[in-house]
C-alpha positions as CSV (number, residue, x, y, z in Angstrom):
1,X,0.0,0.0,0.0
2,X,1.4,3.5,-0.8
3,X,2.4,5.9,2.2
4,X,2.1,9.0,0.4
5,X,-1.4,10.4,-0.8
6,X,-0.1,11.3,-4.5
7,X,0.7,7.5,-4.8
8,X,-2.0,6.1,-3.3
9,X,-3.8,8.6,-5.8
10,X,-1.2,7.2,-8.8
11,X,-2.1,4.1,-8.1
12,X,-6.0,4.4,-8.4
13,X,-5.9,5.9,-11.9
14,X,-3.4,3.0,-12.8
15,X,-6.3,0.6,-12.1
16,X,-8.9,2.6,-14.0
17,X,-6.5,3.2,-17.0
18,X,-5.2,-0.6,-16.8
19,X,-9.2,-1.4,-16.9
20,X,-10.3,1.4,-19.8
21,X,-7.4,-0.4,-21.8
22,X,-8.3,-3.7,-21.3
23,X,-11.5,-2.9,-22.8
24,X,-10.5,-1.6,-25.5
25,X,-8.1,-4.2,-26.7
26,X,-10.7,-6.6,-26.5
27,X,-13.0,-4.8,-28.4
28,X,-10.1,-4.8,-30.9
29,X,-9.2,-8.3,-30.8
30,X,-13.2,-8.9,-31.5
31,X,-13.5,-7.1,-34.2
32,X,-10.6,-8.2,-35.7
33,X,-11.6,-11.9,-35.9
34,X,-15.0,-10.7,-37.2
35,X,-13.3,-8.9,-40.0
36,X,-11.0,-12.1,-40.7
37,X,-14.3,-14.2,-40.8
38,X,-15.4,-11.9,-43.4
39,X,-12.6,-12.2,-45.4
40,X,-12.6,-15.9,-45.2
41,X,-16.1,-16.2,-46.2
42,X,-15.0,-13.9,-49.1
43,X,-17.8,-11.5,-48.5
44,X,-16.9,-8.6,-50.1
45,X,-19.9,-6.1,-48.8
46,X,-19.2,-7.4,-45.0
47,X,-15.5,-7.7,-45.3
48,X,-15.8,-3.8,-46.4
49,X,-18.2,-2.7,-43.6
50,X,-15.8,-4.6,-40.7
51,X,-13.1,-3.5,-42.3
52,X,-14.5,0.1,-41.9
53,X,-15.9,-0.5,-38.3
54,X,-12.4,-1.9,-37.3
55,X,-10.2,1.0,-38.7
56,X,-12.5,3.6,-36.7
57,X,-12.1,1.3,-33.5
58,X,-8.4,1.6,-35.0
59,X,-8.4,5.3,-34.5
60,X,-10.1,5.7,-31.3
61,X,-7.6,3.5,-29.7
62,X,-4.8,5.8,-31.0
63,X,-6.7,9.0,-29.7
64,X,-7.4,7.5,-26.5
65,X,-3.1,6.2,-26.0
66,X,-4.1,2.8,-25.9
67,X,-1.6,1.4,-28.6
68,X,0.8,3.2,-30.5
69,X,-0.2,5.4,-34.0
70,X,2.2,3.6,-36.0
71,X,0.3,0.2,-35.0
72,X,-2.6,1.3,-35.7
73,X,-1.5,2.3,-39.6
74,X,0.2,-1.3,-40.1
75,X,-2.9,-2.6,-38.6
76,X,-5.3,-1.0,-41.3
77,X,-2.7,-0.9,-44.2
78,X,-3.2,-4.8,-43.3
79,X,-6.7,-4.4,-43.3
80,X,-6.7,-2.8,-46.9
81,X,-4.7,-4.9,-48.5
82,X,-7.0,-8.1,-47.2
83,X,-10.1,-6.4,-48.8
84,X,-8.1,-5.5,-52.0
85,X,-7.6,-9.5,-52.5
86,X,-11.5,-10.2,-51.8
């Protein structure tokens, strides 16, 4: 347990970020196997609209400082080169 109230206070908003983060790479992680089910089933209309839902979530997470901007863009160049061969 921290002794000094700026730690103990450091420590509480480590939790709720750890938490908020958490979240969000789940959500992540979900729609990216949805977009790869798309893509196997070689729907081209789905793959397009997870593709889109999953670069927005993309973005957020980037706005937010969940995971790094540079991820993000290898993430979706991925992304649009999977829907290019559908």
């Amino acid at each position: 347990m921290a002794n000094i109230k700026s730690a103990a206070k450091r420590a509480r908003q480590a939790k709720v970020r750890t938490s908020r983060n958490r979240s969000t790479l789940h959500q992540l992680k979900t729609l990216s196997r949805k977009s790869g089910a798309a893509f196997d089933a070689k729907d081209k209309k789905t793959a397009a609209e997870q593709a889109r839902e999953l670069s927005s979530a993309l973005d957020r997470a980037v706005k937010r400082g969940t995971i790094h901007r540079n991820t993000a863009n290898r993430r979706k160049s991925a992304l649009a080169r999977k829907l290019a061969a559908v």
